[in-house]
N, C-alpha and C positions, 0 to 999 in steps of 0.2 A: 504494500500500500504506500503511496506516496507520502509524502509531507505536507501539510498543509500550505508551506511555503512555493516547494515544485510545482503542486496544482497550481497554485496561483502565478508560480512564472509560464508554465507553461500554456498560458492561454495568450499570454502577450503578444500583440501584433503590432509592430511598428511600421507606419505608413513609410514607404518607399522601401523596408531592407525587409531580408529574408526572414522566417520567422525564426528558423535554423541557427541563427547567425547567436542568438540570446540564449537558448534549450541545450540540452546537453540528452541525446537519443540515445537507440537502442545499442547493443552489440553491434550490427552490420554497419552501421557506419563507424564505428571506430575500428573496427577492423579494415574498412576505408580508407581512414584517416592514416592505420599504418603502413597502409600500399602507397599511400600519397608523400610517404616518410621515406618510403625506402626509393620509391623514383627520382625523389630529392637529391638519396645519397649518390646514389645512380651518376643522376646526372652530373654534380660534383666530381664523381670519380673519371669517367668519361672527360669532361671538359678540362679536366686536368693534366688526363694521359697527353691530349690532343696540345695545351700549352707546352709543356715538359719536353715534345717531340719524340716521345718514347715509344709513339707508335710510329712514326714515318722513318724513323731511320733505317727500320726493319728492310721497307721495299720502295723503290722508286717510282711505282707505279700507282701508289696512293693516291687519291684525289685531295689534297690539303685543305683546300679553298671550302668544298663541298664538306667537308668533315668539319671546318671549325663551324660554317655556317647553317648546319644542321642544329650542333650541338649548342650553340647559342641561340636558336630559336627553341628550340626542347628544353633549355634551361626555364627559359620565361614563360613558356608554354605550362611546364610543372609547379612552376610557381603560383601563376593563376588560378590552375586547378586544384593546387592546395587549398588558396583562400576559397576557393567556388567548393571546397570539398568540407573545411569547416562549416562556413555557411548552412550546408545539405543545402545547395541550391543551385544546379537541378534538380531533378528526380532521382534518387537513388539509380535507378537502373539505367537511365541515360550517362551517369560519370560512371559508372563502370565500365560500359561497351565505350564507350569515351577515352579513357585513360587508356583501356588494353587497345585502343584503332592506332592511338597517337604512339604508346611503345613500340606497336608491331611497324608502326609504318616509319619512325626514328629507327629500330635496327637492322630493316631490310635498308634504309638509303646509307645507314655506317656499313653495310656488310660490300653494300655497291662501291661505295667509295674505297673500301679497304681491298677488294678485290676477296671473296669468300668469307668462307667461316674459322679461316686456321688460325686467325688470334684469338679465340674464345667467346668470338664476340653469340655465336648460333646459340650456345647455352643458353644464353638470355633471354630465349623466347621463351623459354618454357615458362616461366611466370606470368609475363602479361595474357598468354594464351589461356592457362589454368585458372586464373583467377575470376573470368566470368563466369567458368563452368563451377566454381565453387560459389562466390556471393549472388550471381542470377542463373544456376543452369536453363537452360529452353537450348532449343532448337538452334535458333540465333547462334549461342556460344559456340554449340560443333561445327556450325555453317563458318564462325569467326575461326577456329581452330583450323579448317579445311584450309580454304581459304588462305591462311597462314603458310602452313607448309605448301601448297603447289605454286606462292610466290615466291617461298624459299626455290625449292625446287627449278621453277622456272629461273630463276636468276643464276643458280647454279651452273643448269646446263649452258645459259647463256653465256657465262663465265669461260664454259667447257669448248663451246664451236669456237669462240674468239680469243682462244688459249690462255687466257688470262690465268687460269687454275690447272694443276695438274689435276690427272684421272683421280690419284686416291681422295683428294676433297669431294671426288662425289659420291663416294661411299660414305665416307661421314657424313653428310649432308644426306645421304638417306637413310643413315641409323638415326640420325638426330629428328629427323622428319618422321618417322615410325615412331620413335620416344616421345614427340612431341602427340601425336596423335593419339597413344595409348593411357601414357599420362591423362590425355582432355577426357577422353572415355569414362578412365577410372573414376577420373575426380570429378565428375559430371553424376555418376551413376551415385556414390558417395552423398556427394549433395548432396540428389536427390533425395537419398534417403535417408538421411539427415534430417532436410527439409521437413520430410512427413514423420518423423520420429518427436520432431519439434511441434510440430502442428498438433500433433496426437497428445505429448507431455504436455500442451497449453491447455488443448480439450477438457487433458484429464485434471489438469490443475483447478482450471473453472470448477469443473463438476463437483472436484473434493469441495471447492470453496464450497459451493450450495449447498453439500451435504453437510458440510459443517454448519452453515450460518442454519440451515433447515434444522438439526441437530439442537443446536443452542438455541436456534424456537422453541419446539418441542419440550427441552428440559425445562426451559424460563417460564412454561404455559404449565408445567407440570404441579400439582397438588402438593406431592410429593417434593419432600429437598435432598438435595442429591450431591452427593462428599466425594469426590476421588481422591485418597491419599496415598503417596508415593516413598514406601518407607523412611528413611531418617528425612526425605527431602518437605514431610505434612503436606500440608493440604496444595493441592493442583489444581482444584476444579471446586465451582460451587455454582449451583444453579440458584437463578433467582428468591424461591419458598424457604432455602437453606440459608441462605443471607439473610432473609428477613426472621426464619427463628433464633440464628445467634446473635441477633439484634445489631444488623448492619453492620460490620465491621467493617470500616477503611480500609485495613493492609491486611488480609489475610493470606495471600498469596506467596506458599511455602514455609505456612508457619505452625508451629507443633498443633493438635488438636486438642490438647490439655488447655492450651490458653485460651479456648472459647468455651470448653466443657468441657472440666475435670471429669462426671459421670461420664459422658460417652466414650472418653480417652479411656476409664476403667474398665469398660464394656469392652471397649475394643482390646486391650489389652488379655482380658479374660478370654477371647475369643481366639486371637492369636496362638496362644498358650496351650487353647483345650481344645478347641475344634475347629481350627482352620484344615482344610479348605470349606469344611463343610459352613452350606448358608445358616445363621442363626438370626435371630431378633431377640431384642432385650430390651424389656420396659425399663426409663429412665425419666426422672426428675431435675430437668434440666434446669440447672442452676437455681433449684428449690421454689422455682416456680411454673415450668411448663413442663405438664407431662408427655412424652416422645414416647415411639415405638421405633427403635433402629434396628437395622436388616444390615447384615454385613458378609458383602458378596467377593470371592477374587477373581481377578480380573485376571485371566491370561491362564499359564501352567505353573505348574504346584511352586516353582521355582523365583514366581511373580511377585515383587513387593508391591504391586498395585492392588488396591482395594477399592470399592466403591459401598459406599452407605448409604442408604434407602432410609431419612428420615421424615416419621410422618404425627402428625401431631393428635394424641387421641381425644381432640376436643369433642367430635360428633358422636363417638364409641360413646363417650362419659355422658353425653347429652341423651343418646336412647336408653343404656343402661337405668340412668336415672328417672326417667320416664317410667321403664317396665317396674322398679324397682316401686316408686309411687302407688301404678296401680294396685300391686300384689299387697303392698306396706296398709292400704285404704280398705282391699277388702278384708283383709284378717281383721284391721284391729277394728269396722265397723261390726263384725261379726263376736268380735270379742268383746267390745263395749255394752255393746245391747246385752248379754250374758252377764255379766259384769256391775253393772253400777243400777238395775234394779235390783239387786239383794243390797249392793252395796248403800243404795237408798235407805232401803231398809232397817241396813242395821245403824246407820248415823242416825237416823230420827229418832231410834226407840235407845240412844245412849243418850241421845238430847232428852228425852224424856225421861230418860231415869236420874238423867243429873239435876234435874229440875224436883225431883222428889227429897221431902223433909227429913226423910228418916234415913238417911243413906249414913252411912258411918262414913269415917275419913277415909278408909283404906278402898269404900266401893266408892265415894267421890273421884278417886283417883282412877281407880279402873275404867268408870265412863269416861273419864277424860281423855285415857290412853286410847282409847277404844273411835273414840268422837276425834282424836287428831291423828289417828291412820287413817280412818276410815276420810278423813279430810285429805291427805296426802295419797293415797291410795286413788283417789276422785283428781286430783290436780295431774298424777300420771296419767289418768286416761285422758284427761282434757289435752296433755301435751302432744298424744299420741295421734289422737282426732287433729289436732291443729296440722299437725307434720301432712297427715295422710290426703285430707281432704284441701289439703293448702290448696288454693288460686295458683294460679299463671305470673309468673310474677310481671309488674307492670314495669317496663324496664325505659328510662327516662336518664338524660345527658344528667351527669352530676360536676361541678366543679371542685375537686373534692378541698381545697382550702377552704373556699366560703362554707359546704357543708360539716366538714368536719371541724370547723373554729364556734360552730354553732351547738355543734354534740358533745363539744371541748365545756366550751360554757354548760352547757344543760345536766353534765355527768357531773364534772366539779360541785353545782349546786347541790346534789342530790344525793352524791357520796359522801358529801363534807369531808373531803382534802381539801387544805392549800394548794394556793397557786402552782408552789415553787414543788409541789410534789406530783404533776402533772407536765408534761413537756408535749409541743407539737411541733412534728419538723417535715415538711415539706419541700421538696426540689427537683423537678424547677414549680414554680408557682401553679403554674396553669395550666398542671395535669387535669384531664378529664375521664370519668369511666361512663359506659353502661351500665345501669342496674336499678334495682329496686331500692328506693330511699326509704320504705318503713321495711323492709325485708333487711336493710345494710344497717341500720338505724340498731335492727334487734341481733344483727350478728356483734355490733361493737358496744352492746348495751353488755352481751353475756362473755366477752370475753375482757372487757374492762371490770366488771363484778367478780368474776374467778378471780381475777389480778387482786382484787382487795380485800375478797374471802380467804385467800389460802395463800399468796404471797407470801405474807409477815403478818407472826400474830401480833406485832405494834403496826397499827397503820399508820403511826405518825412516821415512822423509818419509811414507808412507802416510796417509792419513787417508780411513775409508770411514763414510756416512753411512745407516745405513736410516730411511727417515723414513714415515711409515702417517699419513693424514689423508682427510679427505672435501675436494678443491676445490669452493670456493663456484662453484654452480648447475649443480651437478651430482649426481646419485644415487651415483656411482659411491665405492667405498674403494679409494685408490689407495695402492699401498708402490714407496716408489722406494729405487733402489741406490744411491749418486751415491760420485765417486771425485774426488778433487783432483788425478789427471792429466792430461792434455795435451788427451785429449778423441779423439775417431774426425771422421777429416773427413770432408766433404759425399762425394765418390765413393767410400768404403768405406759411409758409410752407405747407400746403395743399395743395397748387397748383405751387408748384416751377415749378416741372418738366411735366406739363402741356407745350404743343404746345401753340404759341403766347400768353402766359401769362410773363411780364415782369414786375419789379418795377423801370427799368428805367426810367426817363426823356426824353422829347423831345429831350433835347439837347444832353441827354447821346446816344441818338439813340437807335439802339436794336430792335431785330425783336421778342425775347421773344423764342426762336426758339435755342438756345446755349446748355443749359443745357435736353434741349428736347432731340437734338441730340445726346449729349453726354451719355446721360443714353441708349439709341438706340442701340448709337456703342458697351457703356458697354456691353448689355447685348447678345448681336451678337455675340461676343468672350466670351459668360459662364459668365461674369463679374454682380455686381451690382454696382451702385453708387446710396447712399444712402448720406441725409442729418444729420448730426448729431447735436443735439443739447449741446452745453457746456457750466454747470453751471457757467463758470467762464468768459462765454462771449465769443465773438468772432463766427465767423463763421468754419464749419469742413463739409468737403465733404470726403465721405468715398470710395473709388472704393474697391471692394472687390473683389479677383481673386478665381476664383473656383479651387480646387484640380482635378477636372475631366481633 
């Protein structure tokens, strides 16, 4: 491909000179320009001999007069066609038949003037002859070749009647003449097929191109993102879907795959290791906010350190799952509620009635009490279960999340009585925006700000919670994290945080276990994850991640 610059000279047309004259072309003419170099030296050498007298003192019979004044017009002759030769102006194929008329007819009249061929001068055809048959073969050249030698020839013999040559010059003059003619054959046929070997490799050059630019449609149009890595040399290829999940990266071109995602660098590592060649996929959590599904193929024979990667993003997978998962979640527990909370009716009313009798002793006050706040707690789980199951569609509406969130900032601080200074909101860059439901997102960051201040620290005045909203570098995703300065959730509760009625609450703390359940629900209903993140430096981090979809 050119330069922006070439395109641009190469359109130039200056009124009155050649266009040539400013451009700088193909091969053929500079392999031109070197035939125009050596006629130069040519002529030099020649026109020197003829000063020097190094050729007339050989024979008497020289024409002098005719020899200087050949070679002094073929001087300026080659000069001219020099400059007409830089220019390209004429026609390519006009200063080639050009230059070979003017050599052939310059060494037939030095060969007249010298009387034959026996000072070396016949060798010298061979080039101006061959050379049309190599930069333009046709027909022409053999006709110019022909041509050539039966003017040799004929001068020869003329040489021969008027004795000017003895007999053996005409044998060399007819090995030179056969030479000269086999040689034009040769390198005519050569061209030729040259010529259509060139035409063929241009053909096929075009074609790769379209197959390639058609290729990089293809991937660029592709759902799928598409990795080729080239052992120690990383990453060589990246189709458009794949750029935009490692979150645009500037320079990625040959650079390790760990620096755009540590997981998928593990993944791949693993796979190397344990089942290469064979094809694998492996769910991955891309930079603890996008979850992937990567295919990892090799490219070529066993021997091959090229790989290509099939990465595909399971946001649609997560969006039906979640679907199927609602209906099934809706009819059990409609099924189980109706069962359920008429006896449970039952039995709260008739402990409200027995608490309300005079003659209860202290020890059955208590028992109705026990009785009348499970059976209350027991009725709040089924109401949580009904809310999840038969939840709405969520209404999903542009959020700005500064103004929104400086507004839940305000309304939480009231409500949980912290200070100011025990509350932080950090945002960057300012004027992120998500999709989602604002009373659905409202009640994901109501129940994981309330975990933060139930179980954090049992002083809540040490409290310190953090909401923090940013895009992680190589990634699309906008992530807002909760993070709290307590103790942290260990490895085997994490297993099962976001498990249905699983809690590490207390009796006293309450809690149906049923909070962070629903909140990952609501997440993932609006495209969303929330994810637990673990940090080495302590503390607790809940991660909501908003889908670009």
């Amino acid at each position: 491909m050119q330069s922006r610059t070439r395109q641009e000279t190469s359109g130039i047309i200056v009124e009155g000179f050649p266009k040539g004259l400013f451009t700088r072309d193909s091969t053929p003419w500079n392999q031109l320009q070197l035939y125009n170099l050596y006629r130069l030296v040519l002529a030099g050498v020649l026109l020197l001999v003829g000063l020097t007298d190094a050729i007339y003192n050989k024979s008497d019979s020289i024409n002098r007069e005719l020899y200087d004044n050949v070679m002094a017009f073929y001087t300026i002759i080659v000069i001219l066609q020099n400059i007409m030769g830089y220019a390209q102006w004429p026609r390519f194929n006009k200063q080639v038949f050009s230059y070979a008329i003017t050599d052939i007819l310059m060494l037939l009249t030095i060969i007249y003037a010298t009387d034959g061929v026996n000072y070396g001068i016949g060798i010298l055809f061979v080039l101006p002859i061959i050379i049309p048959n190599i930069l333009q073969p046709s027909q022409f050249s053999m006709l110019l070749a022909a041509l050539s030698v039966i003017s040799l020839m004929t001068l020869e013999l003329n040489f021969q009647t008027t004795g000017r040559a003895d007999i053996n010059e005409l044998s060399h003059t007819g090995v030179l003449s056969l030479f000269i003619m086999v040689s034009s054959a040769i390198a005519a046929n050569w061209a030729s097929k040259t010529q259509e070997t060139a035409i063929l490799a241009k053909q096929r050059g075009k074609d790769l191109i379209q197959l390639s630019q058609l290729n990089q449609t293809v991937l660029n149009e592709l759902q799928l993102g598409v990795i080729v890595l080239y052992g120690t040399d990383g990453i060589t290829h990246l189709n458009k879907a794949a750029i935009d999940i490692l979150g645009k990266p500037k320079k990625w071109y040959k650079q390790a795959l760990k620096t755009f995602s540590p997981e998928l660098e593990q993944s791949y590592q693993d796979w190397c290791e344990n089942h290469q060649p064979r094809i694998m996929s492996y769910d991955i959590n891309h930079q603890n906010t996008t979850a992937l599904r990567a295919q990892f193929i090799q490219i070529g024979s066993k021997t091959s350190e090229k790989t290509l990667i099939y990465l595909k993003d399971t946001y649609e997978e997560r969006e039906q799952l979640q679907t199927m998962k609602l209906v099934s979640l809706g009819q059990l527990t409609a099924s189980i509620a109706h069962e359920i909370r008429n006896p449970l009716s039952s039995i709260s009313h008739a402990a409200q009635l027995l608490s309300e009798s005079m003659t209860l002793s202290k020890t059955d006050e208590r028992l109705a009490e026990i009785i009348h706040s499970n059976s209350y707690r027991t009725n709040a789980i089924i109401e949580s279960i009904l809310n999840v199951s038969r939840r709405k569609n969520p209404t999903r509406s542009t959020i700005i999340l500064k103004d929104w969130l400086q507004r839940f900032f305000n309304d939480f601080l009231e409500q949980s009585q912290l200070k100011v200074n025990q509350l932080t909101l950090f945002i960057e860059p300012a004027d992120l925006k998500v999709a989602f439901d604002p009373e659905q997102l409202h009640q994901i960051m109501w129940n994981l700000s309330r975990n933060a201040v139930k179980y954090a620290k049992e002083d809540t005045t040490k409290l310190s919670i953090l909401i923090q909203v940013g895009i992680p570098d190589y990634t699309r995703n906008i992530v807002l994290n909760v993070i709290d300065n307590g103790s942290g959730i260990s490895k085997e509760q994490q297993q099962r945080l976001f498990e249905p009625f699983y809690t590490t609450s207390t009796k006293d703390q309450g809690g149906t276990g049923l909070g962070l359940f629903v909140s990952r629900e609501l997440s993932q209903a609006n495209g969303a994850t929330l994810e637990y993140i673990d940090l080495p430096s302590g503390g607790a981090c809940f991660r909501l991640s908003f889908s670009s979809h």
